[in-house]
C-alpha positions as CSV (number, residue, x, y, z in Angstrom):
1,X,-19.2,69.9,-3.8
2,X,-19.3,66.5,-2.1
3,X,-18.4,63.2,-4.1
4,X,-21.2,61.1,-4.9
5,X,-21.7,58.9,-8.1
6,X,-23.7,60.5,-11.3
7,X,-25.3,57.2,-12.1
8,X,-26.3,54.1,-9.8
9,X,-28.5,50.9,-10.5
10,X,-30.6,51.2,-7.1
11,X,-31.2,54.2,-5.1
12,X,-30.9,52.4,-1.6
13,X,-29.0,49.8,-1.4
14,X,-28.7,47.1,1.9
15,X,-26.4,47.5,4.8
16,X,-24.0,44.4,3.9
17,X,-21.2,43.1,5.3
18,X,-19.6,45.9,8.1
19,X,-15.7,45.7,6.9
20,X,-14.3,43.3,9.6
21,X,-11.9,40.6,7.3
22,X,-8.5,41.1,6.2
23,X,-8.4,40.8,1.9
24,X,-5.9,39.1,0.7
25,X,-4.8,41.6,-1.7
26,X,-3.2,44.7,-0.4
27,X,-2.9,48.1,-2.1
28,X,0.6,49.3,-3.3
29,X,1.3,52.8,-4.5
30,X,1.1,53.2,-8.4
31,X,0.8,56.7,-8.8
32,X,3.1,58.6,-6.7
33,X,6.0,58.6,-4.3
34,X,4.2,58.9,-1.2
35,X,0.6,57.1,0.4
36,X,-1.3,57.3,3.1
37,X,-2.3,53.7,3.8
38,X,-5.1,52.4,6.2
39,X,-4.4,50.3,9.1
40,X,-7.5,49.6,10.2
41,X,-11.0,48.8,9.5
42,X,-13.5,51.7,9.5
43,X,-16.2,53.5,7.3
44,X,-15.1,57.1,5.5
45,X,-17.6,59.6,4.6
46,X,-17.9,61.6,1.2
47,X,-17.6,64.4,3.7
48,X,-14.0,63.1,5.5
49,X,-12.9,62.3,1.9
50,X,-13.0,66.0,1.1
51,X,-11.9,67.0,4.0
52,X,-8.9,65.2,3.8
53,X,-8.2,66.1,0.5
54,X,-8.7,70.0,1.0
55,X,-5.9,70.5,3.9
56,X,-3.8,67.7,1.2
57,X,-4.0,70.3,-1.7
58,X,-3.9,73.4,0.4
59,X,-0.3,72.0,1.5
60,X,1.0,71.0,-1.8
61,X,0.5,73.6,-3.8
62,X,1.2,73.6,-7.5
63,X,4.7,71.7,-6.5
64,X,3.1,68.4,-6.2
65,X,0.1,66.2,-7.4
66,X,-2.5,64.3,-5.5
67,X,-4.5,60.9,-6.8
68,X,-7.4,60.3,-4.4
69,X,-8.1,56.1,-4.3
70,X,-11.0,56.0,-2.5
71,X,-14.7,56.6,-3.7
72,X,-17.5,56.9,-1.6
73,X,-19.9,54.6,-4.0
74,X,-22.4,53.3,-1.2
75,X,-25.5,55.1,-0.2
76,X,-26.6,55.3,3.4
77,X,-29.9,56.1,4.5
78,X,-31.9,57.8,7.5
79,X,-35.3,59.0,8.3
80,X,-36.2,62.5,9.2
81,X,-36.2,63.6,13.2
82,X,-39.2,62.4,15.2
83,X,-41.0,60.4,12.4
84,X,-43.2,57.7,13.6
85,X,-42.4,53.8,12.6
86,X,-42.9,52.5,9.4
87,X,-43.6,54.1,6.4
88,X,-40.7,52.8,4.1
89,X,-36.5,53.6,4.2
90,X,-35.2,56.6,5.0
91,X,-33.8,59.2,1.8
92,X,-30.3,58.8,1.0
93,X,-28.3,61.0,3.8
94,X,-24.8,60.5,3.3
95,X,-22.3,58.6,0.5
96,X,-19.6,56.0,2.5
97,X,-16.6,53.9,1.2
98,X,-16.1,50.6,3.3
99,X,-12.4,50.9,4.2
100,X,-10.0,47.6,4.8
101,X,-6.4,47.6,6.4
102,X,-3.7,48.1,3.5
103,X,-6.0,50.2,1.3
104,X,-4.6,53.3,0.0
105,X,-6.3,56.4,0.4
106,X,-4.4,59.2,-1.1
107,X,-0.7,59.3,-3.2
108,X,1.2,62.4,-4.0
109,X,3.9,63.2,-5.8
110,X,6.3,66.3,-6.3
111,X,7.2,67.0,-2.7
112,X,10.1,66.4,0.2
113,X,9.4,63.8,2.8
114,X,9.1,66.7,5.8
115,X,6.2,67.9,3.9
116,X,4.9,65.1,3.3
117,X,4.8,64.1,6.7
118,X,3.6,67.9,7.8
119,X,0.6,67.1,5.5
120,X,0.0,63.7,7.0
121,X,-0.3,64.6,10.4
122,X,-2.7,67.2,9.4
123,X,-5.2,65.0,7.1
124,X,-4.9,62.2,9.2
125,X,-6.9,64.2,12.1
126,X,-9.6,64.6,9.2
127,X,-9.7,60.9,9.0
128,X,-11.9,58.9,11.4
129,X,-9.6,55.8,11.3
130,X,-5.8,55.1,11.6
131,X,-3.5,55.7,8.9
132,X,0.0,55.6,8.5
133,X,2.5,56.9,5.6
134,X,4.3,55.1,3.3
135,X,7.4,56.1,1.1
136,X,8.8,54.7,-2.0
């Protein structure tokens, strides 16, 4: 099942800002011994997220453990196919997380650093931005 959020204050919420600054604070890993860290700026899906974290866990096994940092917590909206003007928004289509450069996406623990890798290469073709791994 996809990630979304059980409760939320609005339904629809506005566009915003599109992720295009740097923030000042940058991710570090807390949890486990290797990271994938973003490098650029870029907008994930719920759908990517799980994606991602399928071919992760598929890899790992029961030897390691995985900590997903990301949450897709923002709503986006469309209209059906051929409907006229007007009317109101759209329904809620798809759930997105506004990514930054130095956010962490996913740690694991538990395994060798030529899995890890193997594993990268493979989730990062799931991803639609640039990723790179980090080691501790």
């Amino acid at each position: 099942m996809l990630t979304a959020p059980r409760k939320f204050k609005y339904k629809k919420m506005q566009k915003g800002n599109i992720p295009n600054k740097i923030l000042s604070s940058i991710n570090k890993i807390n949890y486990g011994s290797f990271a994938f860290k973003a490098t650029d700026f870029g907008i994930l899906t719920s759908k990517q997220i799980e994606a991602a974290q399928k071919v992760i866990s598929k890899k790992i096994k029961k030897k390691g453990k995985l900590w997903i940092r990301v949450f897709p917590h923002l709503p986006k909206t469309k209209k059906p196919v051929e409907v006229r003007m007007g009317k109101g928004k759209g329904s809620v289509d798809i759930w997105i997380a506004k990514i930054y450069p130095g956010t962490i996406l996913y740690e694991i623990e538990g395994i060798s650093l030529k899995l890890a890798q193997e594993i990268f290469k493979e989730s990062s073709q799931k991803l639609s931005l640039k990723c790179k791994l980090l080691c501790y």
